[in-house]
C-alpha positions, -999 to 999 in steps of 0.1 A, spaced: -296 450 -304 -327 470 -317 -329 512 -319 -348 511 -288 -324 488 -267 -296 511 -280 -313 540 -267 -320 526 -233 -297 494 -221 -306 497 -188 -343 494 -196 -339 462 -219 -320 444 -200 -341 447 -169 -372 438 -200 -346 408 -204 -344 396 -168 -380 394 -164 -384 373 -195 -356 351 -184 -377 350 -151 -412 342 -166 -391 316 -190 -384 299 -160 -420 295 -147 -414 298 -114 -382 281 -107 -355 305 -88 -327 313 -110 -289 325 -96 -273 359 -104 -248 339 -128 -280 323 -144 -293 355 -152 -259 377 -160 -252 344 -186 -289 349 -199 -282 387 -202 -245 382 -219 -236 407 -185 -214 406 -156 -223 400 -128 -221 433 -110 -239 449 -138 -270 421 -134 -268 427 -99 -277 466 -107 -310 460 -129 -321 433 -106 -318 456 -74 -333 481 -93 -367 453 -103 -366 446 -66 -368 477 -53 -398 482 -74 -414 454 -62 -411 435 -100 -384 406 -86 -385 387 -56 -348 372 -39 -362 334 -27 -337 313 -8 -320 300 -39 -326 325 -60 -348 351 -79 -388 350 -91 -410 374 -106 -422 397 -80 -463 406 -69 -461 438 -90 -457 418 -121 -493 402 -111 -509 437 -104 -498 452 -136 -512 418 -155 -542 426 -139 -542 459 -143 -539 450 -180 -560 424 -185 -587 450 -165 -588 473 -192 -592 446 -218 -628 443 -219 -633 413 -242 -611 392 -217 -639 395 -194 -667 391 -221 -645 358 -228 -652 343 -195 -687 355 -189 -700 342 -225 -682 306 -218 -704 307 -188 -732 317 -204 -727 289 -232 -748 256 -222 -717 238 -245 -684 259 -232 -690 260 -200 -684 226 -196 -654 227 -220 -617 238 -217 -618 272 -239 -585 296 -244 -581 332 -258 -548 347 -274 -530 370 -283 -499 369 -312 -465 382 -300 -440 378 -332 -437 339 -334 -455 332 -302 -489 336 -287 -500 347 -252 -530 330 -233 -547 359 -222 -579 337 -211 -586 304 -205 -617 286 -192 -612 252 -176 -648 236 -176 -655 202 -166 -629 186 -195 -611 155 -180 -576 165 -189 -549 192 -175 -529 214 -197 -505 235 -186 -508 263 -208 -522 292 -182 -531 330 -182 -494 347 -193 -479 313 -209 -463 315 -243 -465 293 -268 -448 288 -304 -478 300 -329 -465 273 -356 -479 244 -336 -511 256 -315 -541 259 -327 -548 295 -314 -518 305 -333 -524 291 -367 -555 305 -364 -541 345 -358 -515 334 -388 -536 332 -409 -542 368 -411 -512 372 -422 -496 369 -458 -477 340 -462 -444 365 -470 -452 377 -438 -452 340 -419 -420 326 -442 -397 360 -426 -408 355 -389 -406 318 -394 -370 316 -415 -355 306 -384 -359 264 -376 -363 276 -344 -392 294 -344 -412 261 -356 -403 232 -326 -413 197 -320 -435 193 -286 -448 158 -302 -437 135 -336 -471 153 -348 -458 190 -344 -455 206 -379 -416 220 -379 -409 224 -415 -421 262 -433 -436 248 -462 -458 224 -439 -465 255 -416 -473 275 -448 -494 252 -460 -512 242 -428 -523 279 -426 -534 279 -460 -560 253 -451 -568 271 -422 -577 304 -445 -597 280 -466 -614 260 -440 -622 293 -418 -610 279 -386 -577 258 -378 -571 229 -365 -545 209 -341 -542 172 -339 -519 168 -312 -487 188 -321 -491 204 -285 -504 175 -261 -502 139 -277 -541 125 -281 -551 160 -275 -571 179 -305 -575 219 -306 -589 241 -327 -597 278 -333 -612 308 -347 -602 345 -349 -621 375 -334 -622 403 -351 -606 438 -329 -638 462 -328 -610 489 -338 -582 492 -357 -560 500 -329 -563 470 -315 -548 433 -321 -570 404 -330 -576 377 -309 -577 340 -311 -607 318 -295 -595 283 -292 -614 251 -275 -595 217 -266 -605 180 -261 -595 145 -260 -591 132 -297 -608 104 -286 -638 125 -287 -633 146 -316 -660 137 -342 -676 158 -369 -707 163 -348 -689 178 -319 -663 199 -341 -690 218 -357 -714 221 -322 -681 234 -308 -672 257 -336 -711 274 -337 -704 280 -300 -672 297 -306 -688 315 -335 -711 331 -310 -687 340 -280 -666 358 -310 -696 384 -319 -705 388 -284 -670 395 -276 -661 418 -314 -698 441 -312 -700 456 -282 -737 468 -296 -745 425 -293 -737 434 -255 -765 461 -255 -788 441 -271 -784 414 -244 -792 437 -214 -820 455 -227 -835 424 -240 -823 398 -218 -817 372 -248 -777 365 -261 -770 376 -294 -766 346 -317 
């Protein structure tokens, strides 16, 4: 247990149940689900979750509990005040080439990343990562991509642990010298790349935008399509494009330019 959860029990396990909850992507889980997930009894479960549904955070279905509608307000409350989430969507519209493909934006979060964004287009696949999914940073291409910032001390400590690097496909890199050395290419090449350890015959990749301060976290801008269509040509007209939405959405002064001139800042 950290400092912080020491401090305030009640207040990470109820951070705890709503994890478990998200975890379970909409599927109800019981009270014993959730006191086993906590490592709590029962009655004391029963106390945070009353507490979360009281404030409108949990929901009691017929077989179960969900997340609650307040956890949507505040997540868009957030996601409100993050201004290059919304410069995200309105450049991938603007873009003659994104709007018509499936572009993501993310955040890291220790050994994970957050879709904050993500712009569906015209592609002719699903995925199912949406806005608030998590996914392991070792084997999407967003992630690699906000790795790479980091020192590879850095990566091998958060990534010591064989489960921080899983197999979604036979392609997924699991092993820390292959993740170490995938994101040493990606610091070389300048962007990183994904040949279906996510989505078998699906190819991703990405490229980092810079935060316009230094109180704020870097994001990832990713795009996705069938491998079957991933040539040289296309990698590079997609990267150029991506290379673009990143300024617009890093220099707030690009935005200036654009409404005083009428012309996007390339």
């Amino acid at each position: 247990m950290t400092d912080a959860a020491e401090k305030a029990p009640a207040v990470a396990r109820a951070v705890r149940v709503l994890d478990l909850l998200g975890d379970a992507l909409g599927e109800p889980l019981t009270l014993s689900e959730l006191a086993r997930g906590l490592g709590a009894a029962k009655s004391s479960t029963l106390n945070v979750i009353s507490a979360l549904e009281e404030g409108g955070l949990v929901r009691r279905s017929d077989t179960g509990y969900v997340l609650g509608r307040k956890v949507v307000e505040l997540g868009g409350a957030y996601l409100r005040a993050f201004d290059p989430v919304l410069e995200f969507y309105r450049a991938c519209a603007d873009s003659e080439v994104l709007r018509h493909e499936r572009t993501q934006l993310a955040v890291l979060d220790g050994t994970h990343v957050i879709y904050v964004g993500a712009h569906v287009g015209r592609a002719p696949f699903r995925l199912s990562a949406g806005i608030g999914s998590r996914y392991p940073a070792s084997i999407t291409a967003v992630g690699n991509a906000l790795l790479a910032e980091l020192s590879n001390d850095e990566i091998a400590r958060r990534f010591a642990d064989d489960e921080t690097r899983p197999a979604f496909t036979d392609r997924s890199t699991t092993s820390l010298d292959g993740l170490i050395a995938k994101i040493d290419a990606t610091r070389e090449r300048g962007y990183s790349l994904d040949h279906g350890e996510v989505y078998p015959g699906l190819a991703g990749f990405a490229v980092v935008v810079p935060p316009q301060s230094s109180g704020e976290v870097s994001l990832a801008l990713g795009a996705s399509l069938l491998e079957s269509a991933f040539t040289d040509e296309v990698l590079a007209e997609l990267l150029t494009e991506l290379h673009i939405v990143g300024r617009r959405m890093s220099n707030p002064m690009n935005l200036a330019t654009e409404a005083l001139t009428g012309h996007i800042v390339t």
